[in-house]
Each structure stands twice: as structure tokens, then as C-alpha cells.
N, C-alpha and C positions, 0 to 999 in steps of 0.2 A: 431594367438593364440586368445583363447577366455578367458572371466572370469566366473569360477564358485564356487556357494559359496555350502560351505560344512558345516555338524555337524560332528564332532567325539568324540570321550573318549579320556583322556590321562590318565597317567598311574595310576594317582589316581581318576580314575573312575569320574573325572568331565565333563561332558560337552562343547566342544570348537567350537563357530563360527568362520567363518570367509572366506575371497575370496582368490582363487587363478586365476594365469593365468597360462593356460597348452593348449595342445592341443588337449586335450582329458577327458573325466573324470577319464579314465581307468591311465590318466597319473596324476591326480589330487589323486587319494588314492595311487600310487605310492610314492606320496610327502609326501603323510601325513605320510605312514606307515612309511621312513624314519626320520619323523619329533616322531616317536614313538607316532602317534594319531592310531584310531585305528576309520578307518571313517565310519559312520552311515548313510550320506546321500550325496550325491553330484550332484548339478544341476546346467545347466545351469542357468546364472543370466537374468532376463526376464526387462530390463529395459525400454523398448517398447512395446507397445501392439499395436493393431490393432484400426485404426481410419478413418474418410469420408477422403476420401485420399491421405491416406497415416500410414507413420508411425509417432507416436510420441510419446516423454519421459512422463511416468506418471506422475511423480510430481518433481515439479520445486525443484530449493535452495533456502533457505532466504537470503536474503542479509548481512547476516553475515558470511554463510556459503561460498557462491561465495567469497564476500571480501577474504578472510582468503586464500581461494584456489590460487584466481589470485593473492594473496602478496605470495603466496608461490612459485608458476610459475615462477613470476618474476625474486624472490630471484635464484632461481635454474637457470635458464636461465641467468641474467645478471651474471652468475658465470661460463659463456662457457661450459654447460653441454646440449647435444645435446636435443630437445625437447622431445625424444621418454627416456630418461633417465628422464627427471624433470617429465614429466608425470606419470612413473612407482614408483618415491621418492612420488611424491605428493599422488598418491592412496594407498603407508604404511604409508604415515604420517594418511591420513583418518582416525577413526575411527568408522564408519557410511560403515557398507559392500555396503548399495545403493551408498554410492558416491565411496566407493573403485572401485564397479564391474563399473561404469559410463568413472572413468577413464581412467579403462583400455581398456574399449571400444575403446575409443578414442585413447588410443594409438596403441592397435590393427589396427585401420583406418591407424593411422598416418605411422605405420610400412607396413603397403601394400603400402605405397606412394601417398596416400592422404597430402593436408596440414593441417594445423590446423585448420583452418576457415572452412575448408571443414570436419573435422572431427565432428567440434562439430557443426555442422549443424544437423546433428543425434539424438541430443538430444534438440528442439528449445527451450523448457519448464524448461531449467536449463541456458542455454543460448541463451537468446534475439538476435534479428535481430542487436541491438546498439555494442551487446558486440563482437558478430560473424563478424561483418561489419568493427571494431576497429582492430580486432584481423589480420583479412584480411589488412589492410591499415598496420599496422606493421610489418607484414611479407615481404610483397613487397616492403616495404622502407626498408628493412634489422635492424631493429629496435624494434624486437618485444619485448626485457625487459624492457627498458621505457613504451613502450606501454600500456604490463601488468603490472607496475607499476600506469600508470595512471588511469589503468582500475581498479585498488584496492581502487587508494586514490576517485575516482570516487562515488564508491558504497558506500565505508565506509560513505561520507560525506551524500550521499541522505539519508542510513540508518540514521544517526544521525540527518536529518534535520524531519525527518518522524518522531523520537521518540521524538524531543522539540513538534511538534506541539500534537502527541499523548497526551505527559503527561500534555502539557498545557492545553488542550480541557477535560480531564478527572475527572478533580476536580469540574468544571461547570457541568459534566455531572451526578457525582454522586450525588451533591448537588440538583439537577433537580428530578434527582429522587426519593430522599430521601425526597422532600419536596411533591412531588403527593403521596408518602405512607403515609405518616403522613396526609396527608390533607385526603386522603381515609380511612384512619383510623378513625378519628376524626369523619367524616361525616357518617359514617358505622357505627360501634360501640358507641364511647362515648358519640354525640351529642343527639342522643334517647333517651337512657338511662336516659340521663340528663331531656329531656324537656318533658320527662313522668310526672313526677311531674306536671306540670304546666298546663298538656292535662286533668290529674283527677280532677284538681282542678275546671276545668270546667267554668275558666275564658275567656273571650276575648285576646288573646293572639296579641299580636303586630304583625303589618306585617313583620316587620324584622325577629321576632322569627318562623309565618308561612311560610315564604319563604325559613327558612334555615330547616323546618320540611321537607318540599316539596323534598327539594333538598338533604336530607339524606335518604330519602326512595327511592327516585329516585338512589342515588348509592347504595342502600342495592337491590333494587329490581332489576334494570337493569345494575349493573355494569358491570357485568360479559357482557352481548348483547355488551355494547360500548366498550369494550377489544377486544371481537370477530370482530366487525364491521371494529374496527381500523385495525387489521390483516390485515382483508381479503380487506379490502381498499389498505392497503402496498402491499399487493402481489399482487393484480390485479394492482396497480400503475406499480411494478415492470416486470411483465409480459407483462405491454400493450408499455412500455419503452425500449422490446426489435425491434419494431420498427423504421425502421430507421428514419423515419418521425417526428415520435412524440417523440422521444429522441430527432431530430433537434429541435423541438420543446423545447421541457421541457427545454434543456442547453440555449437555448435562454432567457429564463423566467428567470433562474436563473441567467443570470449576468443582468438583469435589476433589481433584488430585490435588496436593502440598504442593505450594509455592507457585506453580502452573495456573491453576484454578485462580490464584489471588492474581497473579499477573493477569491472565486474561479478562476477570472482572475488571479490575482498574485502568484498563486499557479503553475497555467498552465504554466504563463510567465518563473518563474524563474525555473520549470523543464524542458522547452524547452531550456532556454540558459544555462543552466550547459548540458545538453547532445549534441546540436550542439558546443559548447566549446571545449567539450573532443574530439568529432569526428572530427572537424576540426585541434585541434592542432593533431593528429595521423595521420592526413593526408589522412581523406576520402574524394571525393570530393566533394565540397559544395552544389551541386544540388543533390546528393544522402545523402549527413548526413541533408538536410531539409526534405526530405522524412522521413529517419529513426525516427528524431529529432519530426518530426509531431505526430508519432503512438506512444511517452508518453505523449500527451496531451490528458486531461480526455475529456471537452470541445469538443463538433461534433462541432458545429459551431467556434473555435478558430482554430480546425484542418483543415478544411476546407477552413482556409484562408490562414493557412501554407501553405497546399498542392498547392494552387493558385499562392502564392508569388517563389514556387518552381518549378513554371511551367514560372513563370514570368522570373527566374534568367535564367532559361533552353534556354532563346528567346533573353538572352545577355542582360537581364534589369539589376538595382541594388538590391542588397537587403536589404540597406534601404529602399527605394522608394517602396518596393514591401511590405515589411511587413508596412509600413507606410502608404500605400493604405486600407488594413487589418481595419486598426482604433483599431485594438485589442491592441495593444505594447503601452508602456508609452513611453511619448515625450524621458525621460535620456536614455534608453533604445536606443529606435533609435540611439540618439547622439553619443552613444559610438560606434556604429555601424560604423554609417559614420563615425566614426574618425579612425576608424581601416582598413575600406576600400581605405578610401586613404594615409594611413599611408602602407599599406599590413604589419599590424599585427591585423589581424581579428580575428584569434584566441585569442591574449591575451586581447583584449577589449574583448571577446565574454565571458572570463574568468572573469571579473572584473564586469561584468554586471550581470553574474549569481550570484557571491557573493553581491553585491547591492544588486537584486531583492529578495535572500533568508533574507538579512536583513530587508529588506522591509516588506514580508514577514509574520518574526517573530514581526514585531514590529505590526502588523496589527492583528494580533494571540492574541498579549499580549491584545489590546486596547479593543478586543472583550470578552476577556476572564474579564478584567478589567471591563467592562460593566454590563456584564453578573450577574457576584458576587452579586453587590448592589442590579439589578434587582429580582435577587429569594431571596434575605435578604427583602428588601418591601414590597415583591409579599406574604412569609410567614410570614410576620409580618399584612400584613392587615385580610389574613386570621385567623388569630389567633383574630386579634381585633373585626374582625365581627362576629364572633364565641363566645366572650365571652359577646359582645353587646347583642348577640338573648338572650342569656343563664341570664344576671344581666336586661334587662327591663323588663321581666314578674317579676323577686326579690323586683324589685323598684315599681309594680303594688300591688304587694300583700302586703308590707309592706306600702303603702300608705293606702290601704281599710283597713286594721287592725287598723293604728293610726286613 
């Protein structure tokens, strides 16, 4: 059976979307007319397109949407409802015909005798290599409602760890900008205006007040050039960063900067140990959830030591000793490692070390964002002071030669 979505009329002449799954279209307006719609278009659902190859899904889910889907999975499944049933619940509960028809893909796969893991390999760009790889290690432990249980409270947590640092970072940000508008303003506009007075008067004007003359026709004149320059600066940065070289490069640069560098390692850190956590306690094996665990780290050069340290465990090494080789992990970090290694609860230290490092984290978030505030409070308070300096010494010249 396939999904497709259809428009029809009901019977008060309104409008109705929406997917079915039939095996045919011809059997798809058979429904409807039963359903007393009255069907206007019916197609198949296109949730694939053509790509370098292969096939793959056009556009992924947010992490609110998956969340919600796998707590739904879950719930349906750990309730003994076979998966091809929780599948077909979850695509009515949908309301989003893309994730309906997505569904039922899936379970179309799953009803041909496909597994799960193997179904939703079909769509990689809604589900990740982490989530498909989880899903597989659940299946074969015969435990796949915990799983997708875990795999819910998983996403839920990144989403929510993604939106502290969002909304942390976002008041620094608009404060940053609201203070280069007003200072372009100021400098553009009112500064002129103002020191015309002082330019007819035909005095020797102070260098502080010539310099900030300078520096307001320079942004009246050129501002707009250094907007464009800065652009096309970011996109040639951006476009020269899709190589692989000098992206190793650039990620190198950035954890040597102060404070930058430490945020972006601990960033890496604590998303690698909440995703090798969940994988390992599901029961993937450890040399393949350091693989998967590697490809969400932002960092080429932190992945690249993962990928090493996972070549390391592959040869019977340990994996303290191998991420600890790295230099990249923090001393507590390891320690909980090894304690879990020779304890073999490597999973629950693996769990306890991502909450530490997301702590860590935020408090490293706050300290920057803390910083930051007083910085653009000085930064426009000085500008303002030099601004009213240029503008009151030629006041204090003219009322000297008068008295």
C-alpha cells in the first residue's frame, strides 16, 4: 500500500486535505466518495526526490516534531500493539499530511517485511544515522519501547538544551546590534548636523571634534562599501570553509581563541557524551556508537580524534586511554569514564558525565553572556561620551573668545 494525499469538497462545498493509504488512487476516491467527499485531486505523496546517489527525504523534522512522534511510538508500542498498528495510530494522530504520508511510507516498508531501522533508513533527513542505529539495537534486544522511549527523553533534552543557550546568547545579540544602529546613526545623521555650526563658524576646531568629523562622513560616505565588503568577506569565508583543509584549519583556530575555544569544546564534549550515553545504554556496540557519536560533533579536528580513539577501542585499547590520548576531553570527564569501565556500568557514568558537561556548559554560557552585558554597556557609554566631548569643546572655545 502506498500514501496519497488528496483535495476534495464535502458536502458543504468546503475544501478537505488530507492522506490516505490505499492501493491505488482509483481506490483512494473510492474512500472518499464513501466518506461523502467529493475528490478533486489525488496524488501520489512525493517524499523523496532524486539526488548524487541516491535517494533522499526532502526535508528533515525539528526536534520537537520527532520528540513527540518517538514519545508516541513508544507509548503505542510499550502497550503490545504490533509496530505496523502504532505506525498507522501515529500517522492519524499527525496533523502535518508530510509527516502523515512519511509514516505510512514506513509502514508500507515495514508491512513488506522490512524492519524498522530498515524502514526508516528511507527517509535519512528525518531520521539520523543515531536515531536509526538506536532503533536497530532495540529491535534485536527485543526492547524496542524503552528504546523509543529513550530515544524521546533524548531529543527532548538536546532540544531544550539548544533553546537555554539560544535564548541566553540572544539578548547579548540584540543588544550588539542595537548599539552599531544607534552609533551609525548618531555618526550618519546627528553628528553633522550638529558640528555644522562650528565648521561656519570658521574656527580652529579641536582634534577630537576633527576626527569625529572624519569619521561621520566616512560612515555617510562609505558605509554602505563596508556592509557590502563585510558580506562578501562572510561568504567567501564561508565558501572557502567548504574545504576540507581549511575548515581543519579554521576549527583549529577557534579552540585556541579565549573563551570562544572553551565554549566550543564543551559544547562538542557534552554533545558527544549525551549521544554515545543513549547509544550505549540501547545497546549499540561501543566501537560503532563512537563512530555515530563522532558525526554530531561540530569540531573536524575533535571528530577526528574520536574517529581515532574509535579505531583505537576497535584494536582492544581502552576508551579512556584513547579519548585521553585526544587531549580534547576534560580530566572529570575521563574519570567518570574509567570508573564506569571498570565498574561495566559505562553507560550510566556515560549518562552522568553528559549531564555534568551540559551543566558545565550552561554555566560557561551564563559567564559569557555575563561578560558580554557590562562590555556593550562601556563600550556605548564611551561612545556617547566621545560624541558629546567633540560636540561641548568647540561650545567651551567659542564661549571662551566671546568672554
Amino acid at each position: 500500500m502506498a500514501a496519497y494525499e488528496y483535495l476534495a469538497l464535502d458536502t458543504r462545498g468546503r475544501q478537505q486535505k488530507g492522506v490516505l493509504e490505499a492501493d491505488s488512487s482509483r481506490q483512494v476516491r473510492q474512500l472518499l466518495r464513501e466518506r461523502h467527499l467529493m475528490p478533486l485531486e489525488v496524488k501520489a505523496t512525493r517524499t523523496r526526490e532524486p539526488a548524487a546517489g541516491g535517494w533522499r527525504f526532502v526535508r528533515g523534522l525539528s526536534a520537537r516534531d520527532l520528540a513527540l512522534l518517538t514519545r508516541h511510538l513508544a507509548t503505542l508500542v510499550q502497550a503490545a500493539l504490533p509496530i505496523e498498528e502504532a505506525l498507522g495510530a501515529a500517522a492519524a494522530q499527525a496533523r502535518v499530511p508530510r509527516i502523515q504520508a512519511m509514516l505510512l511510507a514506513v509502514r508500507a516498508r515495514v508491512l513488506e517485511g522490512h524492519s524498522l531501522a530498515a524502514s526508516l533508513k528511507e527517509f535519512p533527513a528525518a531520521f539520523p544515522e543515531l536515531y536509526r542505529a538506536t532503533v536497530a539495537a532495540g529491535e534485536h534486544a527485543g526492547h524496542l519501547g524503552p528504546v523509543l522511549e529513550q530515544l524521546a527523553d533524548y531529543t527532548e533534552q538536546r532540544q531544550q538544551s539548544r533553546q537555554k543557550i539560544q535564548l541566553a546568547l540572544l539578548y547579548p545579540l540584540i543588544l550588539m546590534i542595537a548599539s552599531l544602529l544607534i552609533v551609525g546613526f548618531l555618526l550618519g545623521y546627528v553628528v553633522p548636523d550638529v558640528v555644522r555650526v562650528f565648521i561656519d563658524s570658521g574656527q580652529t576646531l579641536p582634534t577630537l571634534t576633527r576626527g569625529l568629523i572624519a569619521l561621520s562622513d566616512g560612515v555617510r560616505n562609505w558605509g554602505w562599501l563596508v556592509l557590502l565588503v563585510a558580506l562578501g568577506m562572510g561568504l567567501g569565508l564561508r565558501q572557502a570553509l567548504r574545504d576540507d583543509q581549511l575548515r581543519r584549519r579554521w576549527h583549529g583556530l577557534l579552540l585556541r581563541v579565549p573563551l570562544l575555544g572553551r565554549l566550543s569544546r564543551a559544547t562538542d564534549c557534552a554533545r558527544f557524551a549525551s549521544t554515545l550515553a543513549i547509544l550505549t545504554r540501547s545497546g549499540v556496540p561501543l566501537v560503532e556508537a563512537l563512530n555515530i557519536a563522532a558525526q554530531v560533533i561540530a569540531n573536524r579536528l575533535i571528530r577526528e580524534e574520536v574517529l581515532g580513539a574509535a579505531q583505537k577501542v576497535r584494536e582492544g585499547g581502552s576508551l579512556t586511554r584513547a579519548l585521553e590520548a585526544s587531549g580534547q576531553f576534560p580530566p572529570m570527564m575521563l574519570h567518570m569514564i574509567a570508573s564506569g569501565e571498570r565498574s561495566g556500568e559505562l553507560d550510566q557514568m556515560l549518562s552522568r558525565t553528559a549531564r555534568n558537561q551540559e551543566n558545565d556548559l550552561a554555566a560557561q554560557v551564563a559567564l559569557l553572556v555575563g561578560l558580554f552585558e557590562p562590555f556593550m554597556l562601556v563600550f556605548m557609554g564611551t561612545v556617547v561620551l566621545v560624541i558629546v566631548l567633540a560636540i561641548l569643546m568647540p561650545i567651551l572655545s567659542l564661549n571662551q573668545l566671546v568672554g
